[in-house]
DSSP file (Angstrom, degrees, kcal/mol; ACC not computed):
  #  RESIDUE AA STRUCTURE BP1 BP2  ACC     N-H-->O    O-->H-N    N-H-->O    O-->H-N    TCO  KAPPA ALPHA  PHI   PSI    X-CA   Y-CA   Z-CA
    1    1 A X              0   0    0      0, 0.0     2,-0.3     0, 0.0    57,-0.2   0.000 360.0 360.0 360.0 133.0    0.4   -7.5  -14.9
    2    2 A X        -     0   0    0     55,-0.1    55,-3.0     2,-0.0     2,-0.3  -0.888 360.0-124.5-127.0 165.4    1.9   -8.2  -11.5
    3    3 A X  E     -A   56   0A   0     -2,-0.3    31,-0.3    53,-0.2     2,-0.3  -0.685  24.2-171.8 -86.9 151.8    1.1   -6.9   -8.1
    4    4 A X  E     -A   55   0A   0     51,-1.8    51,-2.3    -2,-0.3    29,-0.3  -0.981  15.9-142.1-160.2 141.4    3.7   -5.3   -5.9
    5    5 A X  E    S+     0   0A   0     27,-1.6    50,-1.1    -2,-0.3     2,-0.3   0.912  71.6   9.5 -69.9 -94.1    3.6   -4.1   -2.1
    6    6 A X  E     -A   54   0A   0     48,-0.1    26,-2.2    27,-0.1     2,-0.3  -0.719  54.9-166.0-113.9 151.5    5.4   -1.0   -1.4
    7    7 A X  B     -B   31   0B   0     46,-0.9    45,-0.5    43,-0.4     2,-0.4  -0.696   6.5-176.0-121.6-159.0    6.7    1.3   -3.5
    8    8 A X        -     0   0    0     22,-1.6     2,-0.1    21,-1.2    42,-0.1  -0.843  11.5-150.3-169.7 111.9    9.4    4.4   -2.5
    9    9 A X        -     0   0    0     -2,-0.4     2,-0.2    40,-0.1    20,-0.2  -0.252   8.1-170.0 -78.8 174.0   10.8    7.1   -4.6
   10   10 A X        -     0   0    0     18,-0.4    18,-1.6    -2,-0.1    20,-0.1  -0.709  24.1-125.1-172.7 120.3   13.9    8.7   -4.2
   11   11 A X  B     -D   27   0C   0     -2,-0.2     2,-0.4    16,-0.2    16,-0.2  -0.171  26.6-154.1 -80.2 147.6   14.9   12.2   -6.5
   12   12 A X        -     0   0    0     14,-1.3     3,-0.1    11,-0.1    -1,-0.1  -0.985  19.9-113.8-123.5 154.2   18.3   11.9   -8.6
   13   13 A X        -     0   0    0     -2,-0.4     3,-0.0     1,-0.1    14,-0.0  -0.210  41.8 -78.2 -93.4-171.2   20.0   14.7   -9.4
   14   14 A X        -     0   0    0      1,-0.2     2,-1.7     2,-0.1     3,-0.2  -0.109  59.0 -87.1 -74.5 167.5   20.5   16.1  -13.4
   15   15 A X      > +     0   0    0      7,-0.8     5,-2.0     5,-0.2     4,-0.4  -0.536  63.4 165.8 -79.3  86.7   22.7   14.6  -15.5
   16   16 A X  T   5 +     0   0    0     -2,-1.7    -1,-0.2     1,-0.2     3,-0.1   0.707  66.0  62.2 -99.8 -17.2   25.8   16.8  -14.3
   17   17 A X  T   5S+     0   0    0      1,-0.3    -1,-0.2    -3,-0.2    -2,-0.1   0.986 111.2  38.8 -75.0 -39.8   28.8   14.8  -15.7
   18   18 A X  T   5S-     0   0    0      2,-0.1    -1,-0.3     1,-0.1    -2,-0.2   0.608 111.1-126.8 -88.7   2.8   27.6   15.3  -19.5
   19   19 A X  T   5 +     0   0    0     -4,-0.4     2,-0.3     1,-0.2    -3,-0.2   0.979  61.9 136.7  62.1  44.2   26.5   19.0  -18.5
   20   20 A X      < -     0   0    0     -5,-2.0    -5,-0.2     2,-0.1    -1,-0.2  -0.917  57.3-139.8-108.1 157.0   22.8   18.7  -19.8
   21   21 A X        +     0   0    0     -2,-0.3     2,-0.2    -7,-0.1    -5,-0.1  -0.080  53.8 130.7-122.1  72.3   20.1   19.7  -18.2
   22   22 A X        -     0   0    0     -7,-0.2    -7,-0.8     1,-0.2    -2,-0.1  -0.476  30.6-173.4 -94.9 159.6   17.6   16.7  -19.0
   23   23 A X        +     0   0    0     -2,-0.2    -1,-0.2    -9,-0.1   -11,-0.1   0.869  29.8 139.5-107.2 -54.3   15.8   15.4  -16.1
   24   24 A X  S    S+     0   0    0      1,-0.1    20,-0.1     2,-0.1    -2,-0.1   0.015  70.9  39.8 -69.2 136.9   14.0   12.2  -17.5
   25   25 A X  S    S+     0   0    0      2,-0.1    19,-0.2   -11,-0.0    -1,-0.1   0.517  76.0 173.9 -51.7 141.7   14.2    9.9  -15.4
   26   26 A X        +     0   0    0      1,-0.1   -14,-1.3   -15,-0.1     2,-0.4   0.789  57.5   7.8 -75.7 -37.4   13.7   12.0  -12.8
   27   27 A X  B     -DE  11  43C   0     16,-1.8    16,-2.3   -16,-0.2     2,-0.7  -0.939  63.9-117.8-158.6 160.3   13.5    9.4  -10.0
   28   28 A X        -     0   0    0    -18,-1.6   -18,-0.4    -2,-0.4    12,-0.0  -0.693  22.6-157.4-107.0 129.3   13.9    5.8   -9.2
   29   29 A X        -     0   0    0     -2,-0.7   -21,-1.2   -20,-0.2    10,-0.1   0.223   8.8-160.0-123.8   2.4   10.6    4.0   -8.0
   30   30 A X        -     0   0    0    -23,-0.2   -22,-1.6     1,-0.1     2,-0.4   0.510  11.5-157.9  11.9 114.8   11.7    0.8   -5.9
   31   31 A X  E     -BC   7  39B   0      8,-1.8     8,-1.1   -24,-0.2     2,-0.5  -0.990  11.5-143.1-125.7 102.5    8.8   -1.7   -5.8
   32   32 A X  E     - C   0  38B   0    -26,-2.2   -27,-1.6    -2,-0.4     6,-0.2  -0.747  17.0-148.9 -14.3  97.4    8.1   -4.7   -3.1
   33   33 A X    >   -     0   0    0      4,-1.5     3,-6.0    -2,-0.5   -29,-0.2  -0.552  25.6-111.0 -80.4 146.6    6.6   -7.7   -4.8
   34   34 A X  T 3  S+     0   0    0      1,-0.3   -30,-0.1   -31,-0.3    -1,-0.1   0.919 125.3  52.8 -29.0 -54.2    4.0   -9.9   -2.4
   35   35 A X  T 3  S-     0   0    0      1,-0.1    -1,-0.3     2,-0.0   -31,-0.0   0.632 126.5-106.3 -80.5  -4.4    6.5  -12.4   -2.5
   36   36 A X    <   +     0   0    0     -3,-6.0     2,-0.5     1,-0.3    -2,-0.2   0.933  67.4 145.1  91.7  45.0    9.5   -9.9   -1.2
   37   37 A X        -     0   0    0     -4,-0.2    -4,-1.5     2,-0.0     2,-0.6  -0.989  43.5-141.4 -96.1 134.8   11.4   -9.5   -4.7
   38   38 A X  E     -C   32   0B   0     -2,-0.5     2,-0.5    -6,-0.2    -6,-0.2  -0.845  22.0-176.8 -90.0 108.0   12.7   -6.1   -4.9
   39   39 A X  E     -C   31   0B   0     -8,-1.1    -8,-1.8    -2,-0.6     2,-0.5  -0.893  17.9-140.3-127.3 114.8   12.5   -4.6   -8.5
   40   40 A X        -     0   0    0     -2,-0.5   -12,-0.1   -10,-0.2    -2,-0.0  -0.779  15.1-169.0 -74.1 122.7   13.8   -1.2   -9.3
   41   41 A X        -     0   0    0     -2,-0.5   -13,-0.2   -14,-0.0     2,-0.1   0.636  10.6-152.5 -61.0-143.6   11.7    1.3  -11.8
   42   42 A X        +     0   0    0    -15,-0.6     2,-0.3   -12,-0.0   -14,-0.2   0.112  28.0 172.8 -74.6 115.3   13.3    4.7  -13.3
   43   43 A X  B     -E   27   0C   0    -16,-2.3   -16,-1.8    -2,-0.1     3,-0.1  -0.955  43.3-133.9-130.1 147.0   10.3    7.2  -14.0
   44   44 A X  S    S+     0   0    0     -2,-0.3     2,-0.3   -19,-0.2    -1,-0.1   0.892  92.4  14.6 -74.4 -34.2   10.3   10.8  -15.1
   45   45 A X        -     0   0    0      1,-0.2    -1,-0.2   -19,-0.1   -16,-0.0  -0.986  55.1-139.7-150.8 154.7    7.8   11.2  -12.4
   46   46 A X        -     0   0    0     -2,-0.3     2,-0.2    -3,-0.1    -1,-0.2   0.897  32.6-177.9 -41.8 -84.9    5.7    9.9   -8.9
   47   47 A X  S    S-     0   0    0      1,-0.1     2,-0.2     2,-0.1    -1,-0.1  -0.360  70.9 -21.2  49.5-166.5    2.3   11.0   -9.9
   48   48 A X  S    S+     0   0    0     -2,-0.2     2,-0.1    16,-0.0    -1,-0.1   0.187 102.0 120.5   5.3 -26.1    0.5   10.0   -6.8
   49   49 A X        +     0   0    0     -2,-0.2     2,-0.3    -3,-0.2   -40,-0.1  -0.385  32.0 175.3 -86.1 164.2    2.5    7.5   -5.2
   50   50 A X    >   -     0   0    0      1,-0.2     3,-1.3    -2,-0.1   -43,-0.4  -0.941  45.8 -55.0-141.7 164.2    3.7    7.8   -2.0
   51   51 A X  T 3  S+     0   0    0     -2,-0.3    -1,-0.2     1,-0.3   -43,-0.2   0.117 120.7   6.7 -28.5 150.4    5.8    5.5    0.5
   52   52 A X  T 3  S+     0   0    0    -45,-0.5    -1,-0.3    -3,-0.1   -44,-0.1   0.286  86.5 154.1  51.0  10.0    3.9    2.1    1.1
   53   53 A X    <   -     0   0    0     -3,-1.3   -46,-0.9   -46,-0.3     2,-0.3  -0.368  53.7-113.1 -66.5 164.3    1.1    2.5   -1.5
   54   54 A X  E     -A    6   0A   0    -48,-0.1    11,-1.4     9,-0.0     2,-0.3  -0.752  49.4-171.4 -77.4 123.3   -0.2   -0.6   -2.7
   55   55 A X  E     -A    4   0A   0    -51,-2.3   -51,-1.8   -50,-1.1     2,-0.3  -0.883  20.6-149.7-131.2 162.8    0.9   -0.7   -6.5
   56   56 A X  E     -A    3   0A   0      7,-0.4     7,-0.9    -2,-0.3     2,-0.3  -0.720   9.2-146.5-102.5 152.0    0.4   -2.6  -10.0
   57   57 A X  E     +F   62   0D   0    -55,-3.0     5,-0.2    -2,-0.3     2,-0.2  -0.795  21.4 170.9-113.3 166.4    2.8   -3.1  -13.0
   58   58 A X  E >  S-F   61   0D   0      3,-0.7     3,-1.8    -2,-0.3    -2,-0.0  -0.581  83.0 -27.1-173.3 103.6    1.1   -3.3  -16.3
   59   59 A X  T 3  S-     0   0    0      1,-0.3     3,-0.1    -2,-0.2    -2,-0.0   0.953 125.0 -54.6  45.2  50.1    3.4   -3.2  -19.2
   60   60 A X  T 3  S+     0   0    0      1,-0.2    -1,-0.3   -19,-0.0     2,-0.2   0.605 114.5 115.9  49.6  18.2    6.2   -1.1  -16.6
   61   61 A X  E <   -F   58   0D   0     -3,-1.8    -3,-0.7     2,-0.0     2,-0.6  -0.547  55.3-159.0 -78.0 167.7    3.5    1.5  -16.0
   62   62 A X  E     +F   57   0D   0     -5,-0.2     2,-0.6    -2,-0.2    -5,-0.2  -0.914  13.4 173.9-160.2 123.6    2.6    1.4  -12.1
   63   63 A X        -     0   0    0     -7,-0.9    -7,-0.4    -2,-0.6    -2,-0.0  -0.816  33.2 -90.3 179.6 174.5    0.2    2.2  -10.5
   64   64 A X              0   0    0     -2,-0.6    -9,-0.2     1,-0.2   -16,-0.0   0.027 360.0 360.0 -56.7 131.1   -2.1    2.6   -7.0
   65   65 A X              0   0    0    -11,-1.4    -1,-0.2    -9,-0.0   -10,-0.2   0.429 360.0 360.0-103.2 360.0   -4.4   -0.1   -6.5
């Protein structure tokens, strides 16, 4: 389990080159560790977080502490 400052979603769009229309993942989770590492996520969905939450990892799950 690690701690991480902020995180910040950002939407990508559907997978248009192979012409499907699968979503998952849906968006790309960017995370701020204490120490300033920046570690990218891909998740089908937010849930709850929003810009600057305080967040957890736990076996690549994340979520608001």
């Amino acid at each position: 389990a690690g701690l991480g400052g902020a995180a910040v979603g950002s939407q990508v769009g559907r997978d248009r080159a192979a012409g499907t229309t699968a979503t998952a993942p849906a968006y790309r989770v960017t995370v701020v560790t204490d120490q300033g590492v920046s570690r990218m996520y891909e998740v089908a969905a937010t849930g709850d977080l929003r810009v600057g939450d305080r967040v957890r990892i736990d076996n690549g799950v994340i979520y608001r502490v």
